[in-house]
C-alpha positions in Angstrom: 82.2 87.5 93.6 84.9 89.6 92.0 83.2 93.1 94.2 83.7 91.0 97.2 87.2 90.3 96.9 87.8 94.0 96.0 86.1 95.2 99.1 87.9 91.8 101.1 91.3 93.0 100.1 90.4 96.9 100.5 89.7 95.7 104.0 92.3 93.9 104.5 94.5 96.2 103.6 93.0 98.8 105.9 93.0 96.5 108.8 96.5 97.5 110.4 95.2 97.9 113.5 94.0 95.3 116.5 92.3 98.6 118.1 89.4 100.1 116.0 91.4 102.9 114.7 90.0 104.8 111.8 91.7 106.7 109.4 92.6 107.4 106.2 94.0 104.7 103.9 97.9 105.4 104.6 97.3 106.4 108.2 95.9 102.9 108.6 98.0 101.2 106.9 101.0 103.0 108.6 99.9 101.2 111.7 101.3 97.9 110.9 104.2 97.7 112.6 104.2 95.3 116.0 107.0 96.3 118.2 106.7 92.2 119.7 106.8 89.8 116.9 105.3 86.1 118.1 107.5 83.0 116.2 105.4 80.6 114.4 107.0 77.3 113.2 104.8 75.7 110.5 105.1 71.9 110.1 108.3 72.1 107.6 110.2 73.8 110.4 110.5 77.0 109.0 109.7 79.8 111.5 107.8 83.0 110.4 107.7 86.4 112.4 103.8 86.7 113.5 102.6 90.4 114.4 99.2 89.1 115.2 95.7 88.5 114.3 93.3 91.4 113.4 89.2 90.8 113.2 87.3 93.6 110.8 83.9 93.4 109.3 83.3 93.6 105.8 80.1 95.6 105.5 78.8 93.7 102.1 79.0 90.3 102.6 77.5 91.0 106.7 80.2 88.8 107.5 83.5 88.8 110.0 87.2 88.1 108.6 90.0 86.9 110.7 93.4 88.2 109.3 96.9 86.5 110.2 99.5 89.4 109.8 103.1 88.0 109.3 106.8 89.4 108.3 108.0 88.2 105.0 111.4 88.7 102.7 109.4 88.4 99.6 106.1 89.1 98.1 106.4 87.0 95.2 103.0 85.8 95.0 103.3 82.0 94.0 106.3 81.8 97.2 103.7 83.5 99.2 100.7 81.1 98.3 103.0 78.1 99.3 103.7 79.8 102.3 100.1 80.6 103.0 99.6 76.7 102.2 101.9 76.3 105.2 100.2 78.8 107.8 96.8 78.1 107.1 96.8 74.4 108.8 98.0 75.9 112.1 95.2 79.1 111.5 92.2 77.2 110.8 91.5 76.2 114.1 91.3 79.6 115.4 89.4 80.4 112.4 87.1 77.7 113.1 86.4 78.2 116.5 85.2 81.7 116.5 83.1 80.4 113.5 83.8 82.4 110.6 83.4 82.5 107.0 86.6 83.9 106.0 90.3 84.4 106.8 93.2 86.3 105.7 96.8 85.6 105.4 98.6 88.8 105.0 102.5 89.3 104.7 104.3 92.1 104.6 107.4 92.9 103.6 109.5 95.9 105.6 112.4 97.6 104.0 114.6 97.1 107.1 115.5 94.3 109.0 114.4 95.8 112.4 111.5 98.4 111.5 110.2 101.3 113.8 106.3 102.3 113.9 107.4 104.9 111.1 108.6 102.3 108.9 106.4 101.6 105.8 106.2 98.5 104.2 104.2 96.7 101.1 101.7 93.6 101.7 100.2 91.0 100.1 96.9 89.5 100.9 95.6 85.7 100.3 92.0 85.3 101.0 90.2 81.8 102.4 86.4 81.3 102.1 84.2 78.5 103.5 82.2 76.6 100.7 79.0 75.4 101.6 80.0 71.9 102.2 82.5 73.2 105.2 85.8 72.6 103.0 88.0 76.3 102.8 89.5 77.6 99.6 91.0 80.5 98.3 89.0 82.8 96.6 90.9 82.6 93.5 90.4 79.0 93.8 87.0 79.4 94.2 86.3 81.0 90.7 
């Protein structure tokens, strides 16, 4: 379990791009930047800055992940696992209906307030897995 969420979060954060681009590691990752952010208001009436959904392949589990990109002010992980709480009710349906195992919720934090496509920025990366008995959990859950 512990290789898969390696090579799930290697992936993830890989996975900058919507179009099959391949790269190296910070070429990739440079590639995050969405010039058109989509609003998302989750169910508490907060409204997070969506740059969109990206589908990869993770070669050792043979399986497909769906990953939710959004714009965050902080990566402190126990905000970002609340927050993650919060998206994932409005993302599961979309995960569901293409069928998948697994899901990401990635944020990212920019060091600007209005980035360009040469502005870097750090990530974090929550991962959701489908038990056998159809209920979704976090992998760190899932331990």
């Amino acid at each position: 379990m512990k290789k898969l969420i390696k090579k799930l979060v290697f992936l993830i954060l890989i996975s900058g791009s919507l179009h099959g681009y391949a790269g190296t590691k910070s070429e990739v990752m440079s590639l995050g930047f969405r010039e058109k952010t989509k609003p998302l208001k989750l169910f508490t009436g907060e409204v997070i800055q969506l740059e969109g959904l990206a589908k990869i392949y993770a070669t050792e589990t043979e399986a497909w992940v769906l990953i939710l990109n959004y714009r965050s002010d902080s990566l402190e992980p126990t905000e970002l696992r609340k927050k993650a709480e919060l998206i994932w009710p409005k993302f599961k349906p979309t995960v569901e209906k293409m069928g998948l195992r697994y899901a990401g919720i990635h944020a990212k934090k920019y060091p600007v307030e209005n980035p360009t496509a040469e502005t870097k920025f750090e990530g974090f990366n929550l991962i959701l897995v489908k038990q056998s008995n159809d209920e979704w959990v976090f992998i760190d859950d899932a331990k």
